[in-house]
C-alpha positions in Angstrom: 133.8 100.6 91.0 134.3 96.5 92.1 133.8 95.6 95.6 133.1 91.7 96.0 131.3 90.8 99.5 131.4 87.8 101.0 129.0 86.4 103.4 128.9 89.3 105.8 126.2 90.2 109.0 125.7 94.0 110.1 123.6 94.3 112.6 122.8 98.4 113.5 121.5 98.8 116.7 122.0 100.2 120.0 123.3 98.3 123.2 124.7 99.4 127.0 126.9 96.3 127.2 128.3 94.3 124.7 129.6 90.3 126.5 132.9 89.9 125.0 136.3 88.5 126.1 138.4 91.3 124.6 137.8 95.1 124.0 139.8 97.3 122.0 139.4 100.8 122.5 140.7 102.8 119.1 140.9 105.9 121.6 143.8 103.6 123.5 145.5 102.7 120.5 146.1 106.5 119.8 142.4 107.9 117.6 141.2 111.6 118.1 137.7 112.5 118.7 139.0 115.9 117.8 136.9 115.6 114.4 140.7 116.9 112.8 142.5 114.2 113.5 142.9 111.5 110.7 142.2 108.1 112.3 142.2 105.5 110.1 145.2 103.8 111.1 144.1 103.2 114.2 140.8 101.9 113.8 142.4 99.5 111.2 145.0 98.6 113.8 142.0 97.5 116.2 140.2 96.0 113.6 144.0 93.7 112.7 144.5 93.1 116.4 140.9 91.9 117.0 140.9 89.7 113.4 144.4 88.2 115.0 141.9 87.0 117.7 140.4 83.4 117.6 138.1 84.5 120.8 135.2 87.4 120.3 136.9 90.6 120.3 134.7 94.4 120.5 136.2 97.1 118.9 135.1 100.6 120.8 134.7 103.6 119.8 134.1 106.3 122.8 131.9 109.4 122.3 133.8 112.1 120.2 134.0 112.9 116.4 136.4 110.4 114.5 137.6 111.7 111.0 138.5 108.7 108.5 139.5 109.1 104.8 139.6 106.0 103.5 139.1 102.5 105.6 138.6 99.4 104.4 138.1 96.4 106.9 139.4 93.3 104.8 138.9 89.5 105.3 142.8 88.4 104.1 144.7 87.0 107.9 141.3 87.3 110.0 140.8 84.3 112.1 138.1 85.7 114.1 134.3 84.9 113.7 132.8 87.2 115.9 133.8 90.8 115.9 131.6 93.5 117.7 132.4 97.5 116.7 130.2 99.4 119.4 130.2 102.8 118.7 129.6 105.8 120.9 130.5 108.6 118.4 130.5 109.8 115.2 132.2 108.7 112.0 133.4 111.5 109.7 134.2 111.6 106.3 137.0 114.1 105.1 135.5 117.5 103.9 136.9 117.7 100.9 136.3 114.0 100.1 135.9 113.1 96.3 133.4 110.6 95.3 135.4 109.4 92.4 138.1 108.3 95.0 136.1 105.0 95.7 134.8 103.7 99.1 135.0 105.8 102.3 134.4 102.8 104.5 134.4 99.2 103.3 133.9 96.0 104.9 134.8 92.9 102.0 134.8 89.6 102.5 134.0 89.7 106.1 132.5 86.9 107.9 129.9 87.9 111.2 130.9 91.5 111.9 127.8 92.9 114.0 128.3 97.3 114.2 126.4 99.1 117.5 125.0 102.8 117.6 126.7 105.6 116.2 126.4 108.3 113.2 127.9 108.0 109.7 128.5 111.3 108.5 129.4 111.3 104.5 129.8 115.5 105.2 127.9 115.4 101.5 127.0 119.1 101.9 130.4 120.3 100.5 130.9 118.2 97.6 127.3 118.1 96.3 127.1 121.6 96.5 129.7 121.4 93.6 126.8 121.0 91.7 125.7 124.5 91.3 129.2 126.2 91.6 132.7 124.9 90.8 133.9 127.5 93.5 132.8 125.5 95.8 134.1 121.9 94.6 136.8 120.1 97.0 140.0 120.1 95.3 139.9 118.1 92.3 136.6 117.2 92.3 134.4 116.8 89.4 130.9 117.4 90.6 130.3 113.8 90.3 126.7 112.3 90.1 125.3 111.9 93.7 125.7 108.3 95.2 125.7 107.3 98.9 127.0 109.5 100.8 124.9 111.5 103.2 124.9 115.5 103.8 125.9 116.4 107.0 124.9 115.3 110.9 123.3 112.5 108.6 124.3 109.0 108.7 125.4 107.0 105.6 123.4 105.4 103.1 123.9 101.1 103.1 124.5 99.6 99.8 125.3 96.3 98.7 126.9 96.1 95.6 127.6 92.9 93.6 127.8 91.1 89.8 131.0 92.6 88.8 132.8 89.7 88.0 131.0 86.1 86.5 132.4 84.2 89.5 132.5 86.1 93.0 131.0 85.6 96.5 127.1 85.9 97.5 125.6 87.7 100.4 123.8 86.4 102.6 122.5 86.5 106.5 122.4 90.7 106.6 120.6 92.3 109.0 120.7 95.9 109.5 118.2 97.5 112.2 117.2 100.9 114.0 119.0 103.2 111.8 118.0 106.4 111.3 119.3 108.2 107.3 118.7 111.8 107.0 119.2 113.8 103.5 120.7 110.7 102.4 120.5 110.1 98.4 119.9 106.5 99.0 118.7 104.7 102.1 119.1 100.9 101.7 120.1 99.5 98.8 121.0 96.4 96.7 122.7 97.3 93.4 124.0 94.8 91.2 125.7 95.3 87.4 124.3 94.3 85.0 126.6 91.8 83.5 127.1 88.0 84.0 127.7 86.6 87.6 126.8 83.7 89.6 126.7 85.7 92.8 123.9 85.8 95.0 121.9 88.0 97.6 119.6 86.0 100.3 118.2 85.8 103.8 118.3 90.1 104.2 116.4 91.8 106.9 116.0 95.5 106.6 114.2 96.8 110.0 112.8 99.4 112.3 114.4 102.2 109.9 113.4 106.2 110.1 114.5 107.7 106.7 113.7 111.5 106.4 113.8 113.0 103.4 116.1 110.5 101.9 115.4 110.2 97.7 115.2 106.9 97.4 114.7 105.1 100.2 114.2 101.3 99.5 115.8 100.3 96.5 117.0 97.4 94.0 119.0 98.0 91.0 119.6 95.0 88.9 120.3 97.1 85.9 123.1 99.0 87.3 125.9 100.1 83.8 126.5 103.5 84.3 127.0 105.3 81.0 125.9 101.5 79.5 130.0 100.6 79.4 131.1 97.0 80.2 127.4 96.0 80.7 126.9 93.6 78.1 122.8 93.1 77.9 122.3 95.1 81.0 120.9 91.6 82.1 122.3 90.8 85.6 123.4 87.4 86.6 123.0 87.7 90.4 119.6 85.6 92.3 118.1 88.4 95.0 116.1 85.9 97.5 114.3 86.5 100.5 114.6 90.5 101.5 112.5 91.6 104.3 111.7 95.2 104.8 110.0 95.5 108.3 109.1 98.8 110.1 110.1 101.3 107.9 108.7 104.8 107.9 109.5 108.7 106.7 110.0 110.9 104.5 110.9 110.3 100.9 112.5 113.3 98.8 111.0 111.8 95.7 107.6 111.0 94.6 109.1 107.4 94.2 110.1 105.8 97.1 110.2 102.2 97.0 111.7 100.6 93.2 112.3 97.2 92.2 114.4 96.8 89.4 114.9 93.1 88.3 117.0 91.4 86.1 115.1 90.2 82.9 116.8 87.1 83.7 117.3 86.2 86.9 113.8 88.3 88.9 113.5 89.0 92.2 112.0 86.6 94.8 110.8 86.7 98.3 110.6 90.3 98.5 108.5 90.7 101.7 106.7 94.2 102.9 105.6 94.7 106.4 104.9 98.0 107.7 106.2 100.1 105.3 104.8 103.9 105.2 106.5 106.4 103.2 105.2 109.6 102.4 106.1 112.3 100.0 105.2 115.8 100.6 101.8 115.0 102.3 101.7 112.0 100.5 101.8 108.2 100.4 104.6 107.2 98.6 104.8 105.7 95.1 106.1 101.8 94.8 108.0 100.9 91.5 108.4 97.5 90.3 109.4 96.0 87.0 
C-alpha cells in the first residue's frame, strides 16, 4: 500500500462554532444520514467546492449516520489553506468492506486541514470475524491480517504512513487531540517501510487521548516490510523528530502498550512522554523500545 503525505495538520477536537467565511453543508449538496446511503460523492463535492476557495471554507457534517466506501481528499487544484470539516455525526465504513481494497478515508498531500468531533466507524466486527469462519467473510474477502480499522460504534485508528518511495514529502505540524479509540487494533501510529527515503516526520502532538482496549495503543514502526518483499535491509530512511504524547490514558488489549521501533539508521529523536498511563488487565502497561 503507498500513500505519500505532505505537510498536513489534523486537529480532533470538539467545537460549538467554527469562524469561517463559507460553510458547506454535505447534507445540502444531497448526503444521507440514513447510514444506507452511499455518500462519498458528495462529501468529495464539498471538499472540491471548498479547495476551489481562496477564503477559509468549513465543510459540515449534521448529526446522522454517513456511509462512505472509499474517499480520498486529494491536494491536485486546491487553492485553499484553511479548510475546517466539523462533524456532528458519524462516519461509516461499508459492511462488507475489504481491507485489501486500500484506504477507506485518505487525506494526501493536504496542506492545514483541521477535522472537529465526530465518530469514525471502520464497522471491523464483520470482516475480522472472518477470522474464525469463512461463512462469515464479506464477499471476497480474504481474512486479511488486522490493520486499522476499528470494530464497531468505535472510532478509527490514525496512522501515518511514509518511506515508500526514496524521494517523497515529510510530515510535519500534526496535531491530533481529544479522541477517544475503542477496540481499535492500533491507536496512533507512525509506520514507515523499511526502505530508502529522504522523507521525514517532525513537530507531532498526540493529546488528551482515551484508548480502551485498543492493542497497541502508541506506536512506531520503522521496520515496517510485510512478508520482508521490496524492503531491502529493512533499514528505513525516514528522520522521526519531535513526537509529543501528552495526556493519554486506558486500556491496552496487550501486555505491550507503548513500542518504539527505530530505524537502525536513521533512530528516533525527541520522543517526549507526559502523562501517559496505560494499563493492561489490572496492570501498568509495558513500554517497548529498540
Amino acid at each position: 500500500m503507498k500513500m505519500l503525505y505532505s505537510t498536513l495538520l489534523f486537529t480532533f477536537f470538539y467545537q460549538s462554532t467554527i469562524a469561517t467565511a463559507l460553510t458547506y453543508n454535505v447534507v445540502n449538496l444531497g448526503a444521507k444520514g440514513d447510514g444506507k446511503t452511499d455518500s462519498t460523492k458528495y462529501f468529495l463535492s464539498a471538499w472540491a467546492s471548498a479547495c476551489a476557495s481562496t477564503s477559509p471554507a468549513t465543510i459540515y457534517v449534521p448529526k446522522g449516520n454517513y456511509l462512505l466506501t472509499k474517499a480520498d481528499f486529494q491536494s491536485e487544484n486546491c487553492k485553499n489553506d484553511a479548510i475546517a470539516m466539523r462533524i456532528d455525526g458519524t462516519l461509516m465504513a461499508p459492511s462488507d468492506y475489504d481491507g485489501n481494497a486500500g484506504n477507506w478515508i485518505k487525506f494526501e498531500g493536504v496542506s492545514v486541514v483541521s477535522i472537529y468531533g465526530g465518530v469514525l466507524d471502520g464497522r471491523g466486527t464483520s470482516l475480522w470475524a472472518c477470522n474464525a469462519s469463512s461463512k462469515t467473510c464479506p464477499t471476497g474477502a480474504t481474512a486479511p491480517e488486522p490493520q486499522t480499522y476499528g470494530s464497531r460504534t468505535s472510532t478509527a485508528a490514525l496512522a501515518m504512513e511514509l518511506g515508500w518511495d526514496l524521494k517523497e514529502p515529510g510530515v510535519q505540524n500534526v496535531t491530533v487531540k481529544t479522541v477517544t479509540f475503542t477496540d481499535t487494533t492500533n491507536g496512533v501510529r507512525i509506520k514507515t517501510w523499511g526502505r530508502p527515503s529522504n522523507g521525514f516526520v517532525k513537530g507531532v502532538v498526540f493529546q488528551h487521548l482515551l484508548m480502551d482496549n485498543v492493542k497497541n495503543p502508541i506506536i512506531i514502526d520503522q521496520n515496517y516490510c510485510p512478508d520482508n518483499k521490496d524492503c531491502p535491509g529493512q533499514n528505513s530512511g525516514v528522520k522521526i523528530d519531535d513526537v509529543t504524547y501528552q495526556d493519554i490514558h486506558g486500556t491496552s488489549g496487550t501486555k505491550v502498550a507503548v513500542k518504539f521501533d527505530c530505524s537502525k539508521t536513521n533512530p528516533c529523536s525527541g520522543i517526549r512522554l507526559e502523562e501517559v498511563n496505560l494499563s493492561y488487565k489490572d496492570q501498568p502497561a509495558e513500554v517497548f523500545m529498540h
